[in-house]
C-alpha positions as CSV (number, residue, x, y, z in Angstrom):
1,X,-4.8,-52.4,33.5
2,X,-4.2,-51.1,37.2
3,X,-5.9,-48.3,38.8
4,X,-4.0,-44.9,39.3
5,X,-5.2,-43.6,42.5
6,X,-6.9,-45.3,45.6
7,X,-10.4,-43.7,44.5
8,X,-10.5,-44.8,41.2
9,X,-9.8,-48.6,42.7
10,X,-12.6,-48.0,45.2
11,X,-14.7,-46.6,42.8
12,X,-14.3,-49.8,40.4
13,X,-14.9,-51.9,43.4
14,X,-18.5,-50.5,43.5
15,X,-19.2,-50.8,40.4
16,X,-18.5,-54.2,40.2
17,X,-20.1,-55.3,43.4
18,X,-22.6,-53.0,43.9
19,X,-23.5,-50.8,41.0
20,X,-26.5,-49.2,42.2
21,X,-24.4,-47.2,44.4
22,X,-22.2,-45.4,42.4
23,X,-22.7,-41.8,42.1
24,X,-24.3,-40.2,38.9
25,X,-21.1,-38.7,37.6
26,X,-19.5,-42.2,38.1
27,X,-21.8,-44.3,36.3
28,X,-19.9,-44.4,32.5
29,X,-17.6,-47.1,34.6
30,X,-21.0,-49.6,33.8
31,X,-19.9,-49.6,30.3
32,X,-16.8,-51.3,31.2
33,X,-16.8,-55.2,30.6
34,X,-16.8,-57.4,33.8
35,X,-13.2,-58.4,33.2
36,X,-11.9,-54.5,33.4
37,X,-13.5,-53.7,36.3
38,X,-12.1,-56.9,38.0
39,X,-8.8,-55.8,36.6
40,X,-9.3,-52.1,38.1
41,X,-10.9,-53.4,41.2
42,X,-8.1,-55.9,42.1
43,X,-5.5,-53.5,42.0
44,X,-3.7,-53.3,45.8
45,X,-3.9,-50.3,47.4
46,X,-0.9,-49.9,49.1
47,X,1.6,-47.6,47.3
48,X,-1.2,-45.5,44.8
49,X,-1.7,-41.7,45.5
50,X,-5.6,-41.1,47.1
51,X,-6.1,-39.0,43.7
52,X,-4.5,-39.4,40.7
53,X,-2.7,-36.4,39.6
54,X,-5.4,-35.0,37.1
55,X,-7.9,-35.4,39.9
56,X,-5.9,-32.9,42.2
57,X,-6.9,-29.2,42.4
58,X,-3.5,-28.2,41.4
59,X,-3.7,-30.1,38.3
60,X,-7.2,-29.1,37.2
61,X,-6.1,-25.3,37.6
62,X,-2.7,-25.5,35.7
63,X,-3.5,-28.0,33.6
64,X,-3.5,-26.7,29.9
65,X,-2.5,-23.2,31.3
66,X,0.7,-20.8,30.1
67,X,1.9,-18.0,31.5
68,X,1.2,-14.9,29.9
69,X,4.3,-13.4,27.9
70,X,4.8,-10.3,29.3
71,X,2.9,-7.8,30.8
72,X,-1.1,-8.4,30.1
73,X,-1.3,-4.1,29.8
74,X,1.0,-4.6,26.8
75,X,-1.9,-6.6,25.3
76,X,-4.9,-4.3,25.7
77,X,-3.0,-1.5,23.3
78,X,-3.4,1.1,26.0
């Protein structure tokens, strides 16, 4: 499977090669096999977005978000 985004590539990279340097909130990518992160890791760079598009700040903010139906007064009963 290919990476997404540039860091996620880079990211597998490290943790193939040199896993003591990951950061903490990086280190569940250990418990892939040695074949998937070769898979992630060789994925070219050229052509993938430098985040994928959950990763952006956009995408965290909006993601799982509606607008609000109408006016938010009409909600309080007031």
């Amino acid at each position: 499977m290919p990476s997404t985004s540039q860091d996620q590539q880079i990211a597998t990279a490290i943790a193939l090669h040199n896993p003591k340097k990951l950061f903490a909130r990086n280190k569940g990518m250990l418990k892939l096999s040695h074949k998937q992160l070769h898979d992630f890791a060789s994925t070219p760079r050229k052509g993938l977005p430098k985040h994928s598009p959950s990763e952006t700040k956009a995408g965290r903010v909006l993601a799982g978000r509606k607008k609000p139906a109408g006016n938010m007064g009409a909600l309080s009963g007031r």
